[in-house]
C-alpha positions as CSV (number, residue, x, y, z in Angstrom):
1,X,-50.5,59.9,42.2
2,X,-54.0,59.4,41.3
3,X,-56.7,61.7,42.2
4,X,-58.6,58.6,44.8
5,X,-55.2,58.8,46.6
6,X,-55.0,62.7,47.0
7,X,-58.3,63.0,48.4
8,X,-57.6,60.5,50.9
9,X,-54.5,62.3,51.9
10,X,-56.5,65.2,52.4
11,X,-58.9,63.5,54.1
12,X,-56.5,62.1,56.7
13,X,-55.0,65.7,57.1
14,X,-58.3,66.7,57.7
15,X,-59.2,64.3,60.5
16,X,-56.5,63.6,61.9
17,X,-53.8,66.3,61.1
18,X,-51.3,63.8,59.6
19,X,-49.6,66.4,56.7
20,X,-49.8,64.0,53.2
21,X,-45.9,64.2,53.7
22,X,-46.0,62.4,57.4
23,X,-47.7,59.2,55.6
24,X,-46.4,57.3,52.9
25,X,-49.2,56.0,51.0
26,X,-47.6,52.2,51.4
27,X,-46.5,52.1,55.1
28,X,-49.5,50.9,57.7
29,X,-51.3,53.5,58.9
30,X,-51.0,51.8,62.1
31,X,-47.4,52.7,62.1
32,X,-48.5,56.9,61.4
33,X,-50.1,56.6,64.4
34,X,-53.9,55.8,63.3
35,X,-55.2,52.8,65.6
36,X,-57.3,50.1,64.4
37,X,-60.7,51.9,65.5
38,X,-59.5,54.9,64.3
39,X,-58.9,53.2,60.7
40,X,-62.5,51.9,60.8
41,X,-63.5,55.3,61.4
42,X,-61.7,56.8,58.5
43,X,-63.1,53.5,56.3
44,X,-66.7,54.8,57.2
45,X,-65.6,58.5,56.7
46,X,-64.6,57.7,53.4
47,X,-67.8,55.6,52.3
48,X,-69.9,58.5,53.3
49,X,-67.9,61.3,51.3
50,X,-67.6,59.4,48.1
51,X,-71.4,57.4,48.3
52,X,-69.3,54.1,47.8
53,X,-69.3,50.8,50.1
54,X,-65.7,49.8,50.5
55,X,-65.4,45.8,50.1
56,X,-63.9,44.2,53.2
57,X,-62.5,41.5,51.1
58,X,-59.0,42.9,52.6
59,X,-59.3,42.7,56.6
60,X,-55.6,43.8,56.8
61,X,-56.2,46.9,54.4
62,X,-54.6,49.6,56.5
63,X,-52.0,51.4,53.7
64,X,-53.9,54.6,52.0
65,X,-52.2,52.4,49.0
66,X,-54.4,49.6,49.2
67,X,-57.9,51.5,50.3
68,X,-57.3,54.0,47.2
69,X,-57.1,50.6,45.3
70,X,-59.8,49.1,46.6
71,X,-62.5,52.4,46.4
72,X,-61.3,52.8,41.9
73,X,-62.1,49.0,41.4
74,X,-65.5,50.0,43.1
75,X,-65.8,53.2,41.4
76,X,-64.9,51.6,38.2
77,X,-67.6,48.5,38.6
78,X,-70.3,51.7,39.8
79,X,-69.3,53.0,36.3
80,X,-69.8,50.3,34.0
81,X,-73.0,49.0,35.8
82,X,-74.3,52.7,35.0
83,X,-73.1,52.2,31.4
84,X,-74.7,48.9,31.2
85,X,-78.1,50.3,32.2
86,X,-78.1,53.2,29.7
């Protein structure tokens, strides 16, 4: 599991008290019980605690799978653009 993924199980826990073990990392979150708003929410939630902009190249992103994905391809661009500039 990689550590992106953890934290957002913990963040989920945290906000919504959905146990790490209640959602699987690749089933809809829609289907744990996290409406669409709600999943917004946790997008912008996110974005705040780790000082990244999530791409919304993926409207149907709703699987902690695809948004742990989708914040280590941004991570990993923030890295080498730092590298790049030292």
């Amino acid at each position: 599991m990689s550590s992106t993924l953890k934290e957002l199980q913990d963040l989920i826990q945290e906000k919504y008290g959905l146990d790490a073990s209640q959602v699987d990392a690749h089933t809809s979150l829609r289907a744990s019980g996290v409406d669409s708003l709600a999943l917004v929410e946790f997008i912008f939630d996110v974005e705040d605690r780790m000082g990244i902009t999530v791409p919304d190249d993926n409207p149907k992103m709703d699987t902690l799978a695809e948004l742990a994905e989708a914040i280590d391809r941004v991570r990993g661009k923030n890295a080498s653009e730092v590298q790049q500039t030292a």
